[in-house]
PDB file with SEQRES, HELIX, SHEET and CRYST1 records, atoms N, CA, C and O in Angstrom:
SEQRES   1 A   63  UNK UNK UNK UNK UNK UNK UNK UNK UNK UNK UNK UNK UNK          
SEQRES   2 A   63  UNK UNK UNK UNK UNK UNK UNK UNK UNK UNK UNK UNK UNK          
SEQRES   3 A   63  UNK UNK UNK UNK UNK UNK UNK UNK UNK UNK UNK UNK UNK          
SEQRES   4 A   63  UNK UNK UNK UNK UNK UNK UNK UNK UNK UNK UNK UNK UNK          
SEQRES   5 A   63  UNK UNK UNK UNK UNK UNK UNK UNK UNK UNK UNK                  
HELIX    1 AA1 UNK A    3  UNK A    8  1                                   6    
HELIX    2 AA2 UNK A   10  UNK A   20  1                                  11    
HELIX    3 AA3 UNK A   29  UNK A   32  1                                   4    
HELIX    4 AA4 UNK A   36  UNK A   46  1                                  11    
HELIX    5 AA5 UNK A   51  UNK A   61  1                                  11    
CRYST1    1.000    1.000    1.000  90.00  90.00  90.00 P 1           1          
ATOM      1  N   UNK A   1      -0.362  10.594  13.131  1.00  0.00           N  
ATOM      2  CA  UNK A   1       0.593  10.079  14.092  1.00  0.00           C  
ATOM      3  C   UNK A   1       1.728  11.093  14.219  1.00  0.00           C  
ATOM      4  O   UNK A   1       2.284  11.580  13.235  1.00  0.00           O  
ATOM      5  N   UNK A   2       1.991  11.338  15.280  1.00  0.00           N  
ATOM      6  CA  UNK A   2       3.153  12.381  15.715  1.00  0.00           C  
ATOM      7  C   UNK A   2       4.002  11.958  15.955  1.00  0.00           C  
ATOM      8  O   UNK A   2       3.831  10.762  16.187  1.00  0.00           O  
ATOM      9  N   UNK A   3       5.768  12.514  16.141  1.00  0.00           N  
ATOM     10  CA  UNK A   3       6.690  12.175  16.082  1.00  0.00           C  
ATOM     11  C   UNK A   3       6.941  11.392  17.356  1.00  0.00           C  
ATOM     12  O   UNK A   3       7.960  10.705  17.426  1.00  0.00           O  
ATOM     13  N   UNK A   4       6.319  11.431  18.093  1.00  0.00           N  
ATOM     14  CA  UNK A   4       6.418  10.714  19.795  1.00  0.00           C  
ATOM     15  C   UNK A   4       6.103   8.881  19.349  1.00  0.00           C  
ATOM     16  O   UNK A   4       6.687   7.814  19.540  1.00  0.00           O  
ATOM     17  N   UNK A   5       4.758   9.371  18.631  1.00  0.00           N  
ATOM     18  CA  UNK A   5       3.928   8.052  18.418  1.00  0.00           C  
ATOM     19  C   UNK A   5       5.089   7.362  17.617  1.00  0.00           C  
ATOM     20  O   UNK A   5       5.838   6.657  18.294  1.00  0.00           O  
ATOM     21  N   UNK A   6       5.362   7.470  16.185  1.00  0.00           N  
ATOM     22  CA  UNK A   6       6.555   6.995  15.454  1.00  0.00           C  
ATOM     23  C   UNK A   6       7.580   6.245  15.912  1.00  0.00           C  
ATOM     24  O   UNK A   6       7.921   5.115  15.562  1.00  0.00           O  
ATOM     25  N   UNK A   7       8.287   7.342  17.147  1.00  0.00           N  
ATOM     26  CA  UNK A   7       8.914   6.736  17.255  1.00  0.00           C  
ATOM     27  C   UNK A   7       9.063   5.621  18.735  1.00  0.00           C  
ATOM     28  O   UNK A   7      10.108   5.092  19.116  1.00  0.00           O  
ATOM     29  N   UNK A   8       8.133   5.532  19.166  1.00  0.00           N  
ATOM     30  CA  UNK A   8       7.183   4.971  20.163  1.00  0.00           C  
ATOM     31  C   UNK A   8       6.992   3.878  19.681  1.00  0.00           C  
ATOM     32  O   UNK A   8       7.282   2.993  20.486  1.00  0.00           O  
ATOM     33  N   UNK A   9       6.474   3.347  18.306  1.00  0.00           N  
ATOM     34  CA  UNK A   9       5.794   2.377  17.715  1.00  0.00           C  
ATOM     35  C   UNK A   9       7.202   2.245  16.418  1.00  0.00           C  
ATOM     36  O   UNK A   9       6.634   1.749  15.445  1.00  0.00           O  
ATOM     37  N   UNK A  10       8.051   2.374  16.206  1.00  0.00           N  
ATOM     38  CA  UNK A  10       9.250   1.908  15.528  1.00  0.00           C  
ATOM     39  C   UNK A  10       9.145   0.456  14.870  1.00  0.00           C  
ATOM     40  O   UNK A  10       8.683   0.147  13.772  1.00  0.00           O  
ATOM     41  N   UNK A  11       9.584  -0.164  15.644  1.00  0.00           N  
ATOM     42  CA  UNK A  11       9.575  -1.720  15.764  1.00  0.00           C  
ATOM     43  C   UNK A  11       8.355  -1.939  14.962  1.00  0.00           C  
ATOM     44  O   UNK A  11       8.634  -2.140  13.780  1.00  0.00           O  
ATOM     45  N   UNK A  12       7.385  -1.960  15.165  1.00  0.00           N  
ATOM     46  CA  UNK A  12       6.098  -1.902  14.480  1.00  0.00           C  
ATOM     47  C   UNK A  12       5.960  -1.631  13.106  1.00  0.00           C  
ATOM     48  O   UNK A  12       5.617  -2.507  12.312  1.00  0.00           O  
ATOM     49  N   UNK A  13       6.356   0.243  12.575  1.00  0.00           N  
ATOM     50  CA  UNK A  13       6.331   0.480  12.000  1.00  0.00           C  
ATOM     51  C   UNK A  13       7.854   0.612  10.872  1.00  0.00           C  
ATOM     52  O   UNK A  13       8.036   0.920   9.694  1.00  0.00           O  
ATOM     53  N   UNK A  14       8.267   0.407  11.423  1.00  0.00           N  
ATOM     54  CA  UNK A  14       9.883  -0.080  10.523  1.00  0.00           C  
ATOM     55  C   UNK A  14       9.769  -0.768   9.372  1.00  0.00           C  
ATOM     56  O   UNK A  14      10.361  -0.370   8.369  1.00  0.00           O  
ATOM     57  N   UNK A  15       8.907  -2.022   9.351  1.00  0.00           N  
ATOM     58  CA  UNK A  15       8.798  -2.951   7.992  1.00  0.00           C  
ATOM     59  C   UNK A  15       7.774  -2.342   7.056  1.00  0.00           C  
ATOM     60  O   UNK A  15       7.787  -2.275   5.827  1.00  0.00           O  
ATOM     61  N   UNK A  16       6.817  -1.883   8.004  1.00  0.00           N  
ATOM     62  CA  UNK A  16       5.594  -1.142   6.848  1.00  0.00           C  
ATOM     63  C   UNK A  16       6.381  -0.038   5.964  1.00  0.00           C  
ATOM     64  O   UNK A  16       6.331  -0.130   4.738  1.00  0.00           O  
ATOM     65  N   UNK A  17       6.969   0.809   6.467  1.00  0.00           N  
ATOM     66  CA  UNK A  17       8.370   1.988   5.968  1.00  0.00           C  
ATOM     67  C   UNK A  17       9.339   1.428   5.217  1.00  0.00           C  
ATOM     68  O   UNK A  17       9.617   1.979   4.152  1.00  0.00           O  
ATOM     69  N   UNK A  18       9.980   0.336   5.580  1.00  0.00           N  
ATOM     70  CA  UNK A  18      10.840  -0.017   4.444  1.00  0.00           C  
ATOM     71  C   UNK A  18      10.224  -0.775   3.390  1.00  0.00           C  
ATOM     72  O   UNK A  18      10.855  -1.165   2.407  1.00  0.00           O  
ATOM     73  N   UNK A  19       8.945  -0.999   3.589  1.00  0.00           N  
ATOM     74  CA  UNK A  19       7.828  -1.458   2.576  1.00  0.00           C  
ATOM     75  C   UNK A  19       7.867  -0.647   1.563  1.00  0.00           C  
ATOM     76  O   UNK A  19       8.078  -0.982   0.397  1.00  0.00           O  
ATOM     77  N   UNK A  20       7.625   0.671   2.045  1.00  0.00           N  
ATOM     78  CA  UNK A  20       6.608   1.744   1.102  1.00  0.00           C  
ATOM     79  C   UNK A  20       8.061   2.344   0.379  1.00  0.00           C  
ATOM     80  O   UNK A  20       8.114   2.844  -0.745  1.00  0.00           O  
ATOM     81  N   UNK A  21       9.122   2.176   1.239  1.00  0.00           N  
ATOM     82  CA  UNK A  21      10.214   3.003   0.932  1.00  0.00           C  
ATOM     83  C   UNK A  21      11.316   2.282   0.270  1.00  0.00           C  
ATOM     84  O   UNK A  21      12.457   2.463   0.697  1.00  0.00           O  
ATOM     85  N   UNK A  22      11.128   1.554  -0.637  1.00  0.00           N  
ATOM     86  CA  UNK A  22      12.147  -0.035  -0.508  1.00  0.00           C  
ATOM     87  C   UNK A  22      13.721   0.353  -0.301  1.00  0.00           C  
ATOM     88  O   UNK A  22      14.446  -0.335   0.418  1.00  0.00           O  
ATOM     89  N   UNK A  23      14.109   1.315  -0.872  1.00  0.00           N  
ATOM     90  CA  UNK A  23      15.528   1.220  -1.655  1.00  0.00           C  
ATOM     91  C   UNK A  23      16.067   1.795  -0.055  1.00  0.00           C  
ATOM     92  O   UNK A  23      17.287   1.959  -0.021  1.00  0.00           O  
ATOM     93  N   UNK A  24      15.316   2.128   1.290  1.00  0.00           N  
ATOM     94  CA  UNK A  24      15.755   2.173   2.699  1.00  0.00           C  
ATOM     95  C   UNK A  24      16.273   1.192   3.103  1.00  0.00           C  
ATOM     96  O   UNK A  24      15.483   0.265   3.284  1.00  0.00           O  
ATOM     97  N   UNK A  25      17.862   0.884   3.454  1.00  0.00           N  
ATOM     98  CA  UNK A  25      18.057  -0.443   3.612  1.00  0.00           C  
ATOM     99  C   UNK A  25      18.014  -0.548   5.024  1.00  0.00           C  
ATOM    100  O   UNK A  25      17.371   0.380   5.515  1.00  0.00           O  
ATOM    101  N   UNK A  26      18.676  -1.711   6.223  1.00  0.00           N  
ATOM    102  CA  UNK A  26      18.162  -2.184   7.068  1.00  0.00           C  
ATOM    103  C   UNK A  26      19.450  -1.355   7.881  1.00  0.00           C  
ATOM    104  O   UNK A  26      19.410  -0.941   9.039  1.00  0.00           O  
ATOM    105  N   UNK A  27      20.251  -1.280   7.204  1.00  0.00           N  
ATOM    106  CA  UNK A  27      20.720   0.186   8.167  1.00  0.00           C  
ATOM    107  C   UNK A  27      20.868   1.421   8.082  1.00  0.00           C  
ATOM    108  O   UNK A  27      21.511   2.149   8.838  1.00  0.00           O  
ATOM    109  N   UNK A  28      20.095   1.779   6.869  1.00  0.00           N  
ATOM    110  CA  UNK A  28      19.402   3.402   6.873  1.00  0.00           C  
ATOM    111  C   UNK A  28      18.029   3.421   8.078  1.00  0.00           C  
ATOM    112  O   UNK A  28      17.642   4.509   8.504  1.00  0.00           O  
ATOM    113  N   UNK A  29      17.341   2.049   8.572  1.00  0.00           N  
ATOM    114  CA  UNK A  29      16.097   2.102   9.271  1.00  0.00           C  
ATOM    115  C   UNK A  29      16.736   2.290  10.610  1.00  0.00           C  
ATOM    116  O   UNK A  29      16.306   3.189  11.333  1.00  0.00           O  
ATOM    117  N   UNK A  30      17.889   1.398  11.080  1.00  0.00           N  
ATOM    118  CA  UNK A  30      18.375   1.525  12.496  1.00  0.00           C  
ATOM    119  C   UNK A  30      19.064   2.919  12.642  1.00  0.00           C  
ATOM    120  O   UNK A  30      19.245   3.383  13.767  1.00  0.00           O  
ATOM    121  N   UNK A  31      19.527   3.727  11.291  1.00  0.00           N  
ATOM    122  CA  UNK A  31      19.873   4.589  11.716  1.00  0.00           C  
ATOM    123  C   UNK A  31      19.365   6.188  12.084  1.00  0.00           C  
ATOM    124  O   UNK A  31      19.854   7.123  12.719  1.00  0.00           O  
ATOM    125  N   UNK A  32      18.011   5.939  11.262  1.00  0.00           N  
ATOM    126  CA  UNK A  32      16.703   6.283  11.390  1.00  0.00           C  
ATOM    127  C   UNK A  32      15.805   6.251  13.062  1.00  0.00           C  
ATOM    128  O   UNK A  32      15.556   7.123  13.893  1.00  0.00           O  
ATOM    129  N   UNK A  33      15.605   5.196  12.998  1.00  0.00           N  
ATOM    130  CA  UNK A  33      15.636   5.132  14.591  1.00  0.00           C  
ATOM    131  C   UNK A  33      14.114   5.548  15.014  1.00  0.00           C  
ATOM    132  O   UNK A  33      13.812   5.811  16.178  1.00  0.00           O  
ATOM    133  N   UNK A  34      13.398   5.569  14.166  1.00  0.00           N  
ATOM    134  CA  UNK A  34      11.987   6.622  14.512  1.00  0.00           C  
ATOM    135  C   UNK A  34      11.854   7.516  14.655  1.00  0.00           C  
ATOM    136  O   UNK A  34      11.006   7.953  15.433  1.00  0.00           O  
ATOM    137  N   UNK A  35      13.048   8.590  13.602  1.00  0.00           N  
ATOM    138  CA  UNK A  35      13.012   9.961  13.926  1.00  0.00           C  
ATOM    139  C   UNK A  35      12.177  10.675  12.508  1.00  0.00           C  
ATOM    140  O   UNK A  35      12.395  10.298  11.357  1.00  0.00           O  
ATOM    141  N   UNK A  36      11.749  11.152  12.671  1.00  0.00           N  
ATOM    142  CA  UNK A  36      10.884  11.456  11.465  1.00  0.00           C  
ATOM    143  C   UNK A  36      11.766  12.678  10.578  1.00  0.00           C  
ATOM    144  O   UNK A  36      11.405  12.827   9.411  1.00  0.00           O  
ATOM    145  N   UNK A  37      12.621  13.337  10.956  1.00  0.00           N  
ATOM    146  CA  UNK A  37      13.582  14.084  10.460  1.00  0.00           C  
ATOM    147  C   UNK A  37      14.542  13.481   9.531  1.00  0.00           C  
ATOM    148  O   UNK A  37      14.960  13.842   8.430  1.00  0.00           O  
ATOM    149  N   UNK A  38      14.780  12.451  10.284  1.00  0.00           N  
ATOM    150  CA  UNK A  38      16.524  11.793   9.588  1.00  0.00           C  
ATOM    151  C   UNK A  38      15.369  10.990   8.426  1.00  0.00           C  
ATOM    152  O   UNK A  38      15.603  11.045   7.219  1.00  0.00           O  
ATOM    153  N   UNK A  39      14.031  10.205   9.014  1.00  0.00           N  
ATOM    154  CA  UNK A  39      13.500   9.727   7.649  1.00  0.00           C  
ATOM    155  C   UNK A  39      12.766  10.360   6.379  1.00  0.00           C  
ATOM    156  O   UNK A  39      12.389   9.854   5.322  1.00  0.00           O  
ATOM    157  N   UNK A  40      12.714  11.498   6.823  1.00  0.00           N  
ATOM    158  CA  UNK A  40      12.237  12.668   5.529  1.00  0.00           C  
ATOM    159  C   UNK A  40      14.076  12.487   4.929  1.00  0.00           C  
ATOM    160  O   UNK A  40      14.441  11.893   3.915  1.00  0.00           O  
ATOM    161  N   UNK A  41      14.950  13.210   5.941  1.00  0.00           N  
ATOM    162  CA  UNK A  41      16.450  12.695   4.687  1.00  0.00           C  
ATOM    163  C   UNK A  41      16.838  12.151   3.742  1.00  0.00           C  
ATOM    164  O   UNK A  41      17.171  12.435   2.592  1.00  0.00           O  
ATOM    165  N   UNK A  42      16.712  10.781   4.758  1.00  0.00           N  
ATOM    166  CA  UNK A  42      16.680   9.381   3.652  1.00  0.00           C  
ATOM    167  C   UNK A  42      15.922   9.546   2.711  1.00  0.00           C  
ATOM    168  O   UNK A  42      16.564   9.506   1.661  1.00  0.00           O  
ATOM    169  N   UNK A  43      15.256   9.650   2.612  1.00  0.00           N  
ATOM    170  CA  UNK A  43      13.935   9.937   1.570  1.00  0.00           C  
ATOM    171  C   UNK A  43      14.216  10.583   0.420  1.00  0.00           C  
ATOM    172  O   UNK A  43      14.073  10.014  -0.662  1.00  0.00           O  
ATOM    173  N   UNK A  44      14.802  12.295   0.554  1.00  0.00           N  
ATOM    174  CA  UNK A  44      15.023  13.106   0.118  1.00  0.00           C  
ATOM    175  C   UNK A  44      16.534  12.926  -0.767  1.00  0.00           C  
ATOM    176  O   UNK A  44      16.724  13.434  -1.873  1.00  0.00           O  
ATOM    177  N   UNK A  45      17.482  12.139  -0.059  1.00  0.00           N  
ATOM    178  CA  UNK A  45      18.582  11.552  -0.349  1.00  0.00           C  
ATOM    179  C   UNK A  45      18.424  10.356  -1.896  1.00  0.00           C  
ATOM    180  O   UNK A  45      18.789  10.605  -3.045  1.00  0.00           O  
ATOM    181  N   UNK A  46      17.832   9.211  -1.429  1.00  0.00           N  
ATOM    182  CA  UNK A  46      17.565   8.267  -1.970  1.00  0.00           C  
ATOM    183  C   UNK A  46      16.714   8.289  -3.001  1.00  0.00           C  
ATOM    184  O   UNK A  46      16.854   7.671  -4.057  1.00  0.00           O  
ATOM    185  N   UNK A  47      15.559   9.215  -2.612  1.00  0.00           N  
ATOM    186  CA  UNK A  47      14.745   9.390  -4.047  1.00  0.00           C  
ATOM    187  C   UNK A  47      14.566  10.897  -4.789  1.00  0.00           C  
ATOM    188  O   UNK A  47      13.574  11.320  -5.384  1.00  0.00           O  
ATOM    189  N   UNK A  48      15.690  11.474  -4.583  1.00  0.00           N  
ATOM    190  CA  UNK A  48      16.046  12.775  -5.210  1.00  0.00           C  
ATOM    191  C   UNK A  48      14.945  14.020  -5.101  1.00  0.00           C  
ATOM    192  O   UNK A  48      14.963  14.968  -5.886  1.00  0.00           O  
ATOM    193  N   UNK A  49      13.716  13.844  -3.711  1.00  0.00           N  
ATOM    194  CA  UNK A  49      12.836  14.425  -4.086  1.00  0.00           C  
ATOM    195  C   UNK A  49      12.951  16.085  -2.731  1.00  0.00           C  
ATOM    196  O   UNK A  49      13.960  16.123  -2.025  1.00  0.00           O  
ATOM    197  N   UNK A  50      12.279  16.803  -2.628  1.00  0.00           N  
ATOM    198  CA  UNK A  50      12.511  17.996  -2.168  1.00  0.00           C  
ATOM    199  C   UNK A  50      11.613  17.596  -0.707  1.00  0.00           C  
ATOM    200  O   UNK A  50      10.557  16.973  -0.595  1.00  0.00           O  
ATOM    201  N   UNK A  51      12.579  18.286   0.437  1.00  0.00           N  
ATOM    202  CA  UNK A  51      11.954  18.391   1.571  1.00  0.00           C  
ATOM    203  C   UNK A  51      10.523  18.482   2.205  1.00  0.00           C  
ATOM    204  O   UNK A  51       9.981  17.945   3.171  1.00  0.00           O  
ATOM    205  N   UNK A  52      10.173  19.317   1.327  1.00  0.00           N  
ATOM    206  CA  UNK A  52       8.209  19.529   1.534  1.00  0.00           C  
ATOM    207  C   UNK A  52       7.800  18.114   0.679  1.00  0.00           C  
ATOM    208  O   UNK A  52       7.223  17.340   1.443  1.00  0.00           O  
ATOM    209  N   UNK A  53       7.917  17.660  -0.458  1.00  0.00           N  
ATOM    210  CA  UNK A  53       7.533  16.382  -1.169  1.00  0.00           C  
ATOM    211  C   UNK A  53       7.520  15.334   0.014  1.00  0.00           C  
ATOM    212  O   UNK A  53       6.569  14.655   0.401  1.00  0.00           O  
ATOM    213  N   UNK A  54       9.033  15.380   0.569  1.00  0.00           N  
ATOM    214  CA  UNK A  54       9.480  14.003   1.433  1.00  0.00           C  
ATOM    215  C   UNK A  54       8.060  14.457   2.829  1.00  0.00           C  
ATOM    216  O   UNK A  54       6.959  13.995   3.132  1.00  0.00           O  
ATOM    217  N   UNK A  55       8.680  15.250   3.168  1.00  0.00           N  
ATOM    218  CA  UNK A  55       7.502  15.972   4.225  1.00  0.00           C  
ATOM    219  C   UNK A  55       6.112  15.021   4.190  1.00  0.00           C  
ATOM    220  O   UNK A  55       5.793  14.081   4.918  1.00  0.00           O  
ATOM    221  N   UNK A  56       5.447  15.611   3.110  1.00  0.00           N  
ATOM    222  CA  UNK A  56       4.340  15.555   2.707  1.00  0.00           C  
ATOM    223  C   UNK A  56       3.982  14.232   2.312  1.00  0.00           C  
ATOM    224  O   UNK A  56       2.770  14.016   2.355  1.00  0.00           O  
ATOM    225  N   UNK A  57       4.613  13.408   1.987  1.00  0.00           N  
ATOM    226  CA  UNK A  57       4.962  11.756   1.837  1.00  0.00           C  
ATOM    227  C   UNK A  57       4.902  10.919   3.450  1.00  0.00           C  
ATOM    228  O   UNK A  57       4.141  10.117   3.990  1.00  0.00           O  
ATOM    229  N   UNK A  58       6.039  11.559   3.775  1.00  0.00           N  
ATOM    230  CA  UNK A  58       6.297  10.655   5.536  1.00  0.00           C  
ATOM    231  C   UNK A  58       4.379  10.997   6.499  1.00  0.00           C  
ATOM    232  O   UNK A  58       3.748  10.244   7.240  1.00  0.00           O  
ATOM    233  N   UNK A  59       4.070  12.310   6.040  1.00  0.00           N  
ATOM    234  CA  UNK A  59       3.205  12.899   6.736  1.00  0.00           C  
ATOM    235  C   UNK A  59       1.817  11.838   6.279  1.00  0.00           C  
ATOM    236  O   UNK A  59       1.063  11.347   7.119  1.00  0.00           O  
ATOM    237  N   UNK A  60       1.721  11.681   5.172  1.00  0.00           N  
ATOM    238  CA  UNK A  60       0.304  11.301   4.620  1.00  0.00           C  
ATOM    239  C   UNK A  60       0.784   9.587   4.822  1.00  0.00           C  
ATOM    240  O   UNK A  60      -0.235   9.069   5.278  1.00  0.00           O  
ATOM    241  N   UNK A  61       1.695   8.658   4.710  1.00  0.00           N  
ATOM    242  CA  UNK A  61       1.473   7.800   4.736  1.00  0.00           C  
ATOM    243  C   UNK A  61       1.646   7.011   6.515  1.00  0.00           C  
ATOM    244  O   UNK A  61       1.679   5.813   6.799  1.00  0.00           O  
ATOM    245  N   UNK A  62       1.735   8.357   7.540  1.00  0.00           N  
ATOM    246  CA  UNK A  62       1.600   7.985   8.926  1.00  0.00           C  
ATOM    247  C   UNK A  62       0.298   8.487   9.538  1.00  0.00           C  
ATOM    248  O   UNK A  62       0.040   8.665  10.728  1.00  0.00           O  
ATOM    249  N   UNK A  63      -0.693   8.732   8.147  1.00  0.00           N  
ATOM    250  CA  UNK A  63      -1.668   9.410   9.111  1.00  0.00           C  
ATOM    251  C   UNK A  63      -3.050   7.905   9.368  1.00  0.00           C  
ATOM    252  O   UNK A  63      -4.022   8.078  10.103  1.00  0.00           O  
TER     253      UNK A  63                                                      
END                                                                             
């Protein structure tokens, strides 16, 4: 899924994401927005992990 699709399908995919991602709260998601950038951040922010990790995380669990 590509960044169009994401954020195309948001609404949708918002709860499955703050599923997988818990400690994303409900306004890290609106502020997120379906951008796949700002949610590698959060990611990277929140769970202390490195850009390619977060990358490679957002990437494999939208495919």
């Amino acid at each position: 899924m590509n960044s169009d699709q994401i954020k195309g399908n948001w609404k949708e995919l918002k709860g499955k994401t703050q599923k997988k991602w818990g400690e994303l709260t409900d306004d890290d998601m609106d502020k997120i927005n379906g951008s796949r950038t700002e949610l590698v951040g959060k990611i990277q922010k929140k769970y202390g992990k490195s850009k390619e990790v977060a990358e490679r995380e957002v990437d494999d669990f939208y495919k």
